[in-house]
LUMBAVEX-438304 format. One record per residue (C-alpha): x, y, z. Coordinates in nm, 3 decimals, decimal comma. Layout:
<node px="X" py="Y" pz="Z"/>
...
This chain:
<node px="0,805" py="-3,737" pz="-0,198"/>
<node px="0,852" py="-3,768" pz="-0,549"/>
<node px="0,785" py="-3,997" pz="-0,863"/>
<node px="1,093" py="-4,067" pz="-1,064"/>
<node px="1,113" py="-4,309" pz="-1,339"/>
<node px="1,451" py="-4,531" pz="-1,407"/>
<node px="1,526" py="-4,733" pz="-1,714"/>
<node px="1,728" py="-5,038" pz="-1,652"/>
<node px="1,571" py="-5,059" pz="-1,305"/>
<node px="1,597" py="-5,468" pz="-1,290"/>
<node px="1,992" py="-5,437" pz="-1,256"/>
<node px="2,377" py="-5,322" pz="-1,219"/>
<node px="2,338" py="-4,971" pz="-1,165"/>
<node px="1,992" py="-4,887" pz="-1,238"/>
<node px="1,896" py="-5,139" pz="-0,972"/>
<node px="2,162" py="-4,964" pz="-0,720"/>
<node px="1,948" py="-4,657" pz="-0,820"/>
<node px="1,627" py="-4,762" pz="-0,774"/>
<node px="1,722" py="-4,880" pz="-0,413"/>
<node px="1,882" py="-4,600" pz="-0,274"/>
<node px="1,589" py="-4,354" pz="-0,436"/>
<node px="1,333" py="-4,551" pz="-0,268"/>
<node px="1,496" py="-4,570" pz="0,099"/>
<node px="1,487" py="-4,169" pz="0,053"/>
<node px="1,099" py="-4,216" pz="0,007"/>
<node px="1,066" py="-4,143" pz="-0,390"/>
<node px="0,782" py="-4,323" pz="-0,552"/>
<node px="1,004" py="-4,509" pz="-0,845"/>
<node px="0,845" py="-4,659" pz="-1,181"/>
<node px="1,084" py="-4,901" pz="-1,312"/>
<node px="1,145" py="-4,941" pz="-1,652"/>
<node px="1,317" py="-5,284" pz="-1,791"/>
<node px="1,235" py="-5,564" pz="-2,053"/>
<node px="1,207" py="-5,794" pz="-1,676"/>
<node px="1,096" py="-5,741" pz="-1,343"/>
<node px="0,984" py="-5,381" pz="-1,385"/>
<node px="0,655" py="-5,198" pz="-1,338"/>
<node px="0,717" py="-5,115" pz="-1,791"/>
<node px="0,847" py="-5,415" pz="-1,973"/>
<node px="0,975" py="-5,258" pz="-2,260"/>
<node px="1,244" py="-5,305" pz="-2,508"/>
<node px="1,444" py="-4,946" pz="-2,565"/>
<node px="1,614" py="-5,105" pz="-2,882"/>
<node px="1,288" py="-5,105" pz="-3,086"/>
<node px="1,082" py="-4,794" pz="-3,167"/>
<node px="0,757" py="-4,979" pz="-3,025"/>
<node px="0,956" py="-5,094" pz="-2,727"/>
<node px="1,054" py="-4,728" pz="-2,671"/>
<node px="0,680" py="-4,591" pz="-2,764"/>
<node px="0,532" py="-4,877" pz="-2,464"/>
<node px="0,781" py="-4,731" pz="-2,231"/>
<node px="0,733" py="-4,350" pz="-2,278"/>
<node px="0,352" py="-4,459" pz="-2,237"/>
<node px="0,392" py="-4,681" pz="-1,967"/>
<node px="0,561" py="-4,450" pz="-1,765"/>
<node px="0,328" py="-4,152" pz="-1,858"/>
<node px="0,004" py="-4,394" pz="-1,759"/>
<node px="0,183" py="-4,426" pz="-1,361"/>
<node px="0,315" py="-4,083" pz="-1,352"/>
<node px="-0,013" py="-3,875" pz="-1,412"/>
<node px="0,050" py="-3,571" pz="-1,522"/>
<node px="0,390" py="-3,516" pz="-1,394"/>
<node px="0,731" py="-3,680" pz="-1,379"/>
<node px="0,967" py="-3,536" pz="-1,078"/>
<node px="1,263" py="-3,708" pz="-1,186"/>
<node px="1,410" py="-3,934" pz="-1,473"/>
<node px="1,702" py="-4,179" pz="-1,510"/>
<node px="1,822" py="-4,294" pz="-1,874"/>
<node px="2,005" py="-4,625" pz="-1,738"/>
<node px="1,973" py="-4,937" pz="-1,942"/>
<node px="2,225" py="-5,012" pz="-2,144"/>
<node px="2,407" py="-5,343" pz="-2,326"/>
<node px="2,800" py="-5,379" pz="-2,286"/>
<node px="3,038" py="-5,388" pz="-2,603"/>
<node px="3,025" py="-5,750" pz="-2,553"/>
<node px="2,710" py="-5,797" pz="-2,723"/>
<node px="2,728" py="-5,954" pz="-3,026"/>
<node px="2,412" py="-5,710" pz="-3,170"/>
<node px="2,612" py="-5,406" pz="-3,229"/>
<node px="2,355" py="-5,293" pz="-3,382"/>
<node px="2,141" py="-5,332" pz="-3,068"/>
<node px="2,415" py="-5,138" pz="-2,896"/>
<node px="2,341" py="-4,828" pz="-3,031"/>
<node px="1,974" py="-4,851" pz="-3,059"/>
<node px="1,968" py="-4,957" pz="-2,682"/>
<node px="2,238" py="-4,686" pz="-2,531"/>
<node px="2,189" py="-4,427" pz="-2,765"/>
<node px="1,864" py="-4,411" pz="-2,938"/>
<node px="1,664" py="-4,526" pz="-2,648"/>
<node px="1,824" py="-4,316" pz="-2,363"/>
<node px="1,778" py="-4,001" pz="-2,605"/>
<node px="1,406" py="-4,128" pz="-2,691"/>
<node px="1,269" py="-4,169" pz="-2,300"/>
<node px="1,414" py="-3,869" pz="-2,207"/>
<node px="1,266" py="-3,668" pz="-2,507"/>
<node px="0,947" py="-3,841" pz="-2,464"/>
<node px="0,882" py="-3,740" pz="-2,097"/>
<node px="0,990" py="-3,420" pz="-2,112"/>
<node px="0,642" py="-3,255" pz="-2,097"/>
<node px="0,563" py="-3,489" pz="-1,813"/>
<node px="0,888" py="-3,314" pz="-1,619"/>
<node px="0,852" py="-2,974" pz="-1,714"/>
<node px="0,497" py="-2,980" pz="-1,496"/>
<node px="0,689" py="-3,102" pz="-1,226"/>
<node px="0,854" py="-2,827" pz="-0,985"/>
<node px="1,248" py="-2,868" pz="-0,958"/>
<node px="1,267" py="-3,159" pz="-1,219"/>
<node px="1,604" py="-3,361" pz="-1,269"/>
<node px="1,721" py="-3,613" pz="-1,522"/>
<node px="2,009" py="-3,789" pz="-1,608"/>
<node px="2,174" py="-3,998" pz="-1,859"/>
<node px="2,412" py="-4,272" pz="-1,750"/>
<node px="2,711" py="-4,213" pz="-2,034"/>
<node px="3,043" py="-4,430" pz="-1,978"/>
<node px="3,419" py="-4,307" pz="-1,940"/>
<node px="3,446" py="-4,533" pz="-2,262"/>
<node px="3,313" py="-4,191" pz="-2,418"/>
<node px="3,664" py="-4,035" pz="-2,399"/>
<node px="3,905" py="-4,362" pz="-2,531"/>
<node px="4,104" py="-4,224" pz="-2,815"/>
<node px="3,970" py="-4,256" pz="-3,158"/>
<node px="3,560" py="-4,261" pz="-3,066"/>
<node px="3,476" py="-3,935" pz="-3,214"/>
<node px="3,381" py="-4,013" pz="-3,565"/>
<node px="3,077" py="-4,081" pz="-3,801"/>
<node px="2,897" py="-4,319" pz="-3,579"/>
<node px="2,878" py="-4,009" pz="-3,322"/>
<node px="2,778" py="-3,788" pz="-3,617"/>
<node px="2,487" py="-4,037" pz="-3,703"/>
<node px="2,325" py="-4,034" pz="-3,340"/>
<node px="2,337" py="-3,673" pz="-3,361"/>
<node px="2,164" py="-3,626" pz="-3,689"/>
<node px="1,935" py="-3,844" pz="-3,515"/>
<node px="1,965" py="-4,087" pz="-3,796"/>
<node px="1,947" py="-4,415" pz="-3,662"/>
<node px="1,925" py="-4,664" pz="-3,975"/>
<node px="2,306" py="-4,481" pz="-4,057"/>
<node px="2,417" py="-4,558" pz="-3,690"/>
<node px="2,318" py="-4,911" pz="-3,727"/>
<node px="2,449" py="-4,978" pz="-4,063"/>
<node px="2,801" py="-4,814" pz="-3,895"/>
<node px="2,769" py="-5,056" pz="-3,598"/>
<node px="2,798" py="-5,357" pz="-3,791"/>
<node px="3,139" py="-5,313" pz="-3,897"/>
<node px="3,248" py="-5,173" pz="-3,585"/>
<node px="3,370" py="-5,338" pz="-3,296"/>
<node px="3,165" py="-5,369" pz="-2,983"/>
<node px="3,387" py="-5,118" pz="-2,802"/>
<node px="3,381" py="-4,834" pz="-3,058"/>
<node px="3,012" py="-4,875" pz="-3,088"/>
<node px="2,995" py="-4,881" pz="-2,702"/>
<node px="3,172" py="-4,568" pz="-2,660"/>
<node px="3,086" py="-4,372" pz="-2,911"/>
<node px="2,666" py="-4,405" pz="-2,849"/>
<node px="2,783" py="-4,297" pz="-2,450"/>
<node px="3,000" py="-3,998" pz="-2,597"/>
<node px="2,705" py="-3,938" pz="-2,837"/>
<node px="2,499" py="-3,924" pz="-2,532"/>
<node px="2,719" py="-3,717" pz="-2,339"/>
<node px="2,716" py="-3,453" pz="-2,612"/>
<node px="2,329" py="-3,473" pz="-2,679"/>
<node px="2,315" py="-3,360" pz="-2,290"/>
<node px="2,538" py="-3,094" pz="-2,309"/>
<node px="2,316" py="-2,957" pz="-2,612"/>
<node px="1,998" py="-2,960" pz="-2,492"/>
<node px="2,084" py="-2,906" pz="-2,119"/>
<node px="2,011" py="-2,548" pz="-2,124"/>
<node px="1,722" py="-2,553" pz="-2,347"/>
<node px="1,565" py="-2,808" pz="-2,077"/>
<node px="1,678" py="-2,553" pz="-1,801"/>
<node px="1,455" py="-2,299" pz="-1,968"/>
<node px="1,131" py="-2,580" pz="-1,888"/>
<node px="1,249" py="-2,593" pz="-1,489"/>
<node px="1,424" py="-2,930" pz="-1,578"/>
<node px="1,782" py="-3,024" pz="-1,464"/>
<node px="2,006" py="-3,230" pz="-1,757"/>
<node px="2,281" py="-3,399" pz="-1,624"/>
<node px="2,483" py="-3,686" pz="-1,738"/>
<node px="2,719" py="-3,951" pz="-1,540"/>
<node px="3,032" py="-4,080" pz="-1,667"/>
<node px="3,088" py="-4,452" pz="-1,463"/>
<node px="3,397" py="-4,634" pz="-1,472"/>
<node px="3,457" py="-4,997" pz="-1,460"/>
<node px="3,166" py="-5,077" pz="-1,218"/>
<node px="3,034" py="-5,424" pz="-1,048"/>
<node px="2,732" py="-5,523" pz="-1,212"/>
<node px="2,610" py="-5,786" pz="-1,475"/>
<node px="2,734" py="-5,625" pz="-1,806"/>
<node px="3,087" py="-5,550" pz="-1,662"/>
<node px="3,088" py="-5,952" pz="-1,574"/>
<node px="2,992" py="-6,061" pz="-1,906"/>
<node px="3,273" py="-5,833" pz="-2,021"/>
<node px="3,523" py="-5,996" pz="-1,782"/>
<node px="3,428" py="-6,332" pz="-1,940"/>
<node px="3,492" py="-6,164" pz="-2,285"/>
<node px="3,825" py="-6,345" pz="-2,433"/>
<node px="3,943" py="-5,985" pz="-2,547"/>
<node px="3,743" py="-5,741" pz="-2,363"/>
<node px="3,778" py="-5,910" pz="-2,012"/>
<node px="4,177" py="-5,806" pz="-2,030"/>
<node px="4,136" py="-5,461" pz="-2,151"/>
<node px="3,874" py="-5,410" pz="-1,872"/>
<node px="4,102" py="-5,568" pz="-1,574"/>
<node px="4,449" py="-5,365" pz="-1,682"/>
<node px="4,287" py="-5,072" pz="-1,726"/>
<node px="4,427" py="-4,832" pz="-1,427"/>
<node px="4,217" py="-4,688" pz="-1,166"/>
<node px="4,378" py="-4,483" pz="-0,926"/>
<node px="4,152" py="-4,539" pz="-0,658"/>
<node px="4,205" py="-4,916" pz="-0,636"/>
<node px="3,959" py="-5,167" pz="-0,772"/>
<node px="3,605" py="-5,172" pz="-0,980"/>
<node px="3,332" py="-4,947" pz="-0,793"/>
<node px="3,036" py="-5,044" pz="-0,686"/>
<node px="2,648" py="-4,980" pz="-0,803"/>
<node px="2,558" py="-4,786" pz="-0,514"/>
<node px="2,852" py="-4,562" pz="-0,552"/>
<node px="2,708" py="-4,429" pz="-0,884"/>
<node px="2,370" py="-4,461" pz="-0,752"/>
<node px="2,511" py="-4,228" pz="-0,468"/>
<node px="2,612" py="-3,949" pz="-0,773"/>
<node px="2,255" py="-4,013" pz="-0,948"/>
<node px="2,042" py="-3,950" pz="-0,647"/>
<node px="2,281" py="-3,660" pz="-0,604"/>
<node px="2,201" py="-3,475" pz="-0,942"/>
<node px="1,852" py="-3,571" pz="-0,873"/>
<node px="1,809" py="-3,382" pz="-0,582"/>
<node px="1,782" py="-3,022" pz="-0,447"/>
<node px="2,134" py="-3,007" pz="-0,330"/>
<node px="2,228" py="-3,017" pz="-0,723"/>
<node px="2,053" py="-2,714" pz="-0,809"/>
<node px="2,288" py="-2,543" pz="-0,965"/>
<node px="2,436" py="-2,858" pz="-1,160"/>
<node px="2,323" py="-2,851" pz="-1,536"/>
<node px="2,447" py="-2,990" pz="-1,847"/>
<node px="2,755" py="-3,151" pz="-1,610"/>
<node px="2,889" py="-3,474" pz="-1,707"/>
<node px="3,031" py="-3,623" pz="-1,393"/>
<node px="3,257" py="-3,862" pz="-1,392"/>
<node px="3,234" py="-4,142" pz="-1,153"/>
<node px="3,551" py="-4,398" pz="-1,223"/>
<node px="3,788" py="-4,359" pz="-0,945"/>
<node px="4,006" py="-4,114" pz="-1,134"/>
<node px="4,072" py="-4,357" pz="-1,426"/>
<node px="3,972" py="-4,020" pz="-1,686"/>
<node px="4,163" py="-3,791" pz="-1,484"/>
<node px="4,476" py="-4,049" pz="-1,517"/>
<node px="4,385" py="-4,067" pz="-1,881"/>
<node px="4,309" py="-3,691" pz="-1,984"/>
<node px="4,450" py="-3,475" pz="-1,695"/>
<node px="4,487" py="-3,159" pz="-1,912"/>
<node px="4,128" py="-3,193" pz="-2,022"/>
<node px="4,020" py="-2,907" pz="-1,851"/>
């Protein structure tokens, strides 16, 4: 089958992804700073240089598919390392293999982005700073933000920076989608539970479907986009929250 690289691979849904692309029979190179076939740090410029090599050294000369995953919750006290982490790193392994997946045939990647993206009020100079790709101004922003507003506005930064590129990528053979998860079952959404602010926020925020989702229920959407049934999916970003955006935003669209 194929060789597809995930970042975040050691847990939540990156974990959830890895599994469920490797019962399909892909070959997948993980990418985490534990338990991962690349330890690397996506916060740091040399952790994000040792990944895009890493990966490149187990691919050969071509990368069939590519997951921007890892990720730290607004609960981190780094904001700072927020942004560097969910922005500057997910934009920096994707960039960085590109080459590798334009030799592929049929090559897919996405970027995990949050429904966070969308809260009111997220769209402002933080967003404007990962776009400019200026990330000593996004940092110096974070630390006087909150962990949510840094949070949400690297994932809508991310969002965007899909949507922008997507078709450029299309051009080089390569599919650029992005995923949109709710409140989801893994390790940063039970730190943020334990949060004495955030863990509120996250458990009365509506979703119409009932209940957090699962890892594997994402997974399910990622290993969707990656494959040949997505074809004509490009530059999408799907949400995956049971409905809590559509409750938020239904005249969106």
């Amino acid at each position: 089958m194929g060789v597809i690289a995930v970042t975040g691979s050691a847990s939540g849904i990156g974990a959830a992804t890895r599994a469920r692309l490797e019962r399909g029979g892909q070959q997948v190179i993980g990418v985490d700073r534990r338990d991962a076939e690349v330890i690397a740090d996506l916060s740091t410029a040399a952790g994000r240089a040792a990944a895009v090599a890493g990966v490149r050294e187990r691919a050969g000369e071509r990368l069939d598919g590519l997951v921007a995953c890892a990720g730290i919750g607004p609960q981190a006290a780094d904001h700072p390392a927020i942004v560097s982490t969910n922005y500057f790193g997910a934009v920096a392994i994707l960039a960085g293999l590109r080459d590798r997946l334009a030799a592929a045939v049929h090559a897919a990647a996405v970027a995990v982005s949050s429904n966070s993206s969308t809260l009111p009020g997220m769209d402002g100079a933080l967003v404007e700073a990962c776009l400019a790709d200026d990330e000593t101004r996004a940092r110096r922003l974070a630390v006087d933000l909150g962990g949510t507003p840094v949070y949400a506005g690297a994932k809508l930064a991310l969002a965007r920076w899909v949507r922008r590129v997507a078709p450029d990528w299309a051009r080089d053979g390569i599919r650029l989608n992005a995923v949109a998860p709710g409140a989801t079952l893994t390790p940063l959404l039970a730190d943020g539970l334990e949060h004495p602010l955030l863990g509120r926020a996250i458990r009365d925020y509506p979703i119409p479907t009932g209940g957090f989702g699962t890892p594997d229920q994402v997974a399910a959407v990622i290993a969707f986009l990656l494959g040949p049934d997505a074809a004509f999916c490009c530059g999408g970003v799907f949400f995956v929250d049971g409905g809590s955006d559509a409750l938020a935003r239904p005249d969106a669209y």
